[in-house]
N, C-alpha and C positions, 0 to 999 in steps of 0.2 A: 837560475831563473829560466833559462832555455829549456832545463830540463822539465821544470814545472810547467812551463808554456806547454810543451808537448806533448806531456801527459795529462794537462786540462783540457790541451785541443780531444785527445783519444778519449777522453770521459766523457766530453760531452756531445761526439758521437756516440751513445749510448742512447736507444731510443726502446726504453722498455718499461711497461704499465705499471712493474714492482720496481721501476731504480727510481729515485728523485733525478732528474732532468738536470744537469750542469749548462745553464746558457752560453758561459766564458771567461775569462778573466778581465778582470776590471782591476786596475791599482795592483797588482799580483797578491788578488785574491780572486776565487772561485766565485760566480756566483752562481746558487744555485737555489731552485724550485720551494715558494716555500711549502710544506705539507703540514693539512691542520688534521691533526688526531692523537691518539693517544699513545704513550712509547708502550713496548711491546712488555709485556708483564704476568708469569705467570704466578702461580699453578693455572692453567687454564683445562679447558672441558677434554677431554682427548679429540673425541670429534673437533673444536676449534685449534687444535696444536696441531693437526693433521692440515687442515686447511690452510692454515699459514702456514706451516713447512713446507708445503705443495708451493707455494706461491714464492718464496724464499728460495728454496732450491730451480727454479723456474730463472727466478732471473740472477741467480750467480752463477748458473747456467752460460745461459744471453751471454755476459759480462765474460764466462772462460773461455765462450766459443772466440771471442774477440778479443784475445788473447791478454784482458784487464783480470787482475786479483783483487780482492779487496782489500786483505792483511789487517782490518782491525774489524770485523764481523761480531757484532753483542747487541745484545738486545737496547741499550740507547742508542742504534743507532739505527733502531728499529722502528718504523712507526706505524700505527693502523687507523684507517682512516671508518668513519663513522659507517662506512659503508660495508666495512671489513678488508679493503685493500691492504696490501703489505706494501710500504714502500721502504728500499733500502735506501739510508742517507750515509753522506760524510766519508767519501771515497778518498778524502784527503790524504790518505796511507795508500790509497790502493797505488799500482804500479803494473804498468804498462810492459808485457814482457812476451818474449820468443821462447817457449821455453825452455826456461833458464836448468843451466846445469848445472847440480853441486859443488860446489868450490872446493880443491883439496883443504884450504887454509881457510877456516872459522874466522878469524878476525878481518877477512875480504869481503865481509858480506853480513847480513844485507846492512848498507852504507847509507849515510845524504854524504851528497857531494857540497862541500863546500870550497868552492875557487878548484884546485887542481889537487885536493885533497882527502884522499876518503878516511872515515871516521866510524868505525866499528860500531854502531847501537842498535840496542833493541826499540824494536817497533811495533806497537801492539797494545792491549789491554792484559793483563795480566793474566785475571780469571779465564779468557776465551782464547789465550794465545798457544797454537803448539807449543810443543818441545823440541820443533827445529827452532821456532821462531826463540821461543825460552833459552836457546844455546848459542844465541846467534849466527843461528845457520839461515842460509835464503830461504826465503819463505814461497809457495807454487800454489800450485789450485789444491793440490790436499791440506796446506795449510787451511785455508778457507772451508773444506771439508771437515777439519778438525772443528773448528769454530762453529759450524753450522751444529755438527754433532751436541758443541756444547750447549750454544741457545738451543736445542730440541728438547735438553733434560732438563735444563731449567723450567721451560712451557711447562711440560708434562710434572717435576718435580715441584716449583717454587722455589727452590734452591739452587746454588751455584754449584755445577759438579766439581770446580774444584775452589777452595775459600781458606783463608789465615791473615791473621792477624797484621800482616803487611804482606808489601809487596815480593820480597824475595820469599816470604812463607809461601804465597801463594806460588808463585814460580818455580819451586823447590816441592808442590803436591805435583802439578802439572808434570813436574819429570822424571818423579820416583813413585807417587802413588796413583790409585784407582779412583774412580767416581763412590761415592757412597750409595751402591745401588738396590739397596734396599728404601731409600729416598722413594724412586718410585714407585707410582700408585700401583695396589693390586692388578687393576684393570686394564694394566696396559699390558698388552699381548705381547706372545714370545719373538713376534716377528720386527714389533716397531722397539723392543730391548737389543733383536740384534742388531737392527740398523744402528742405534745407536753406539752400539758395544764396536762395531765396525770405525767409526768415523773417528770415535775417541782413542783406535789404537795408536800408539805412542809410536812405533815402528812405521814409517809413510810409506815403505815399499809393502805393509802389511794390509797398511788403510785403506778406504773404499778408495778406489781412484779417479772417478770423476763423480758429479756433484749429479748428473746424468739418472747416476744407477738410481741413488736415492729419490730421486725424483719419479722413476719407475716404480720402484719400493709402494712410497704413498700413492701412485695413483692407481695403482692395479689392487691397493688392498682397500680401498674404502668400500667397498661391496660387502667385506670380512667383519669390518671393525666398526663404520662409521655409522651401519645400520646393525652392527651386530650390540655396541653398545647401548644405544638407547633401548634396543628389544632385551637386553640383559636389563638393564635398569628398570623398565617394565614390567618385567618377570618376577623382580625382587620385589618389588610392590604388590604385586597379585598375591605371591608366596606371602607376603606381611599380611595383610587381608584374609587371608584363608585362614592363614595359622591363628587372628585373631578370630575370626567367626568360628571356628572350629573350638578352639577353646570358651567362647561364651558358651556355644552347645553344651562342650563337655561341664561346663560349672553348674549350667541348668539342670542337666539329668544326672550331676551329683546332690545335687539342691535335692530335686523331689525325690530322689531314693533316700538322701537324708530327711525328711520331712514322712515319707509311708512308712519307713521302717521307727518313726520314733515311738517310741511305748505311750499309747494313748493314754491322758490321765487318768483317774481311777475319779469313780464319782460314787459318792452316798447319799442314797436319797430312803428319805424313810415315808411311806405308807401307812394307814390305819384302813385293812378291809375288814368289814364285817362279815362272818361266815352266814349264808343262810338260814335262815330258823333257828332252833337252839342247838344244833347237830355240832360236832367239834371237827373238825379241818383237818387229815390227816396226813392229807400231801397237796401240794402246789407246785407251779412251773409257773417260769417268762419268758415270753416270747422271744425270739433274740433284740426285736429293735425297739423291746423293753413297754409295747402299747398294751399288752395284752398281760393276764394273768389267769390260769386256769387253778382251780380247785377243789379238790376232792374232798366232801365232808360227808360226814357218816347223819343221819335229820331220825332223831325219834317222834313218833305224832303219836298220839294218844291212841289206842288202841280204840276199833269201833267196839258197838255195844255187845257184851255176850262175847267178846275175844279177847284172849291173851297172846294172840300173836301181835310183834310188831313190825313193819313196814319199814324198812331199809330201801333207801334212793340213794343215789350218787347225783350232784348237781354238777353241772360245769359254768 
């Protein structure tokens, strides 16, 4: 209880816009701030996972400068406020430290003290907890780095980077396999995969080493991502639009070249003209737009008086 006392007093010296507020201990239990919103849940927008991560890394930050971990970091313990505030809750794992140096002997650490005796256990969430914390090795600020890593791919995913059937499955991907990173979205750039690919390394002398850089990471790149996204998304709309208007064209001006070039139907129409006089018709023509009819006939007329010649005319 001393110990608890101590490290409630240190949390709730913690005066920061993303921590929920610890007021003190009452009855040796914490109390602390309540926050109304919603827990933190993705697949979310990349531009909105970028936001809260900025705000997330921001104050486990605050929390490393002042030498508090959290050790159980996952998104229930996450919350967002209607406004879009991050607040981190439930530091009841975290642990107040100098820091701490490796233990040669695994079973030293990390302990609850109970009376004058320590007790080997794991402390943590299974899904979000390292592979030191997974071996019960002490847990530092890269553990919390690892955990951050993992709620980042879930935001961006909807999926837990690492999941099974129980708890020691899940424990047992944590410290032999990889995240499924083909999970995440196309869309997410090479830059905010390596941050991740950084924080998730398994190796902590390998891993990002303070919570700092990340925080750097997201804030220098929303310039790249945050307006580069929605102008890509934009873009793909335009391109959808064109490509549809473009194709109605194309179907139009396959339409009327299928409609000119179709063989006009044939029509028959029958006529009775009568040739001139009693002369006989020996040639005719139609005009082409079929109004007119020209004809050639040969007109015999009675020869005048005292003649035997006769008078050939052409009529038209």
């Amino acid at each position: 209880m001393t110990r608890f006392q101590r490290e409630a007093e240190v949390l709730a010296s913690l005066n920061h816009p993303n921590i929920a507020q610890i007021y003190g201990v009452e009855e040796h239990a914490s109390a602390m701030e309540l926050i109304e919103g919603e827990t933190l849940a993705g697949p979310l927008s990349l531009e909105t996972a970028i936001h809260y991560a900025k705000q997330i890394a921001e104050a486990l930050e605050y929390a490393h400068d002042r030498g508090v971990i959290h050790r159980d970091l996952k998104p229930a313990n996450i919350k967002v406020t209607s406004e879009g505030i991050v607040k981190l809750l439930d530091f009841g794992l975290a642990k107040a430290t100098e820091d701490p140096v490796e233990p040669l002997n695994s079973s030293n650490s990390p302990t609850l003290t109970l009376g004058v005796t320590n007790v080997g256990v794991i402390l943590g969430t299974a899904a979000y907890m390292s592979p030191e914390q997974a071996s019960g090795k002490i847990a530092d600020r890269r553990s919390d780095i690892w955990s951050f890593g993992a709620v980042l791919y879930e935001m961006l995913s909807g999926k837990q980077a690492f999941a099974g059937e129980s708890a020691s499955d899940i424990l047992a991907s944590v410290l032999k396999l990889e995240p499924d990173w083909s999970a995440l979205p196309h869309n997410v750039p090479a830059w905010i995969l390596n941050l991740v690919r950084r924080c998730l390394t398994k190796d902590r002398k390998r891993r990002l080493q303070a919570i700092g850089e990340a925080r750097m990471v997201l804030e220098n790149a929303p310039e790249e991502i945050v307006t580069a996204a929605p102008t890509a998304n934009r873009l793909l709309l335009r391109l959808g639009w064109m490509s549809a208007a473009l194709l109605a064209v194309v179907l139009i001006v396959l339409g009327f070249i299928s409609f000119r070039s179709r063989p006009t139907a044939e029509r028959t129409l029958r006529y009775t003209i009568e040739p001139p006089g009693k002369g006989a018709v020996h040639s005719f023509a139609i005009s082409p737009d079929g109004n007119y009819v020209a004809l050639a006939a040969r007109l015999y007329n009675k020869p005048a008086s005292g003649s035997r010649a006769a008078r050939r005319c052409v009529s038209d």
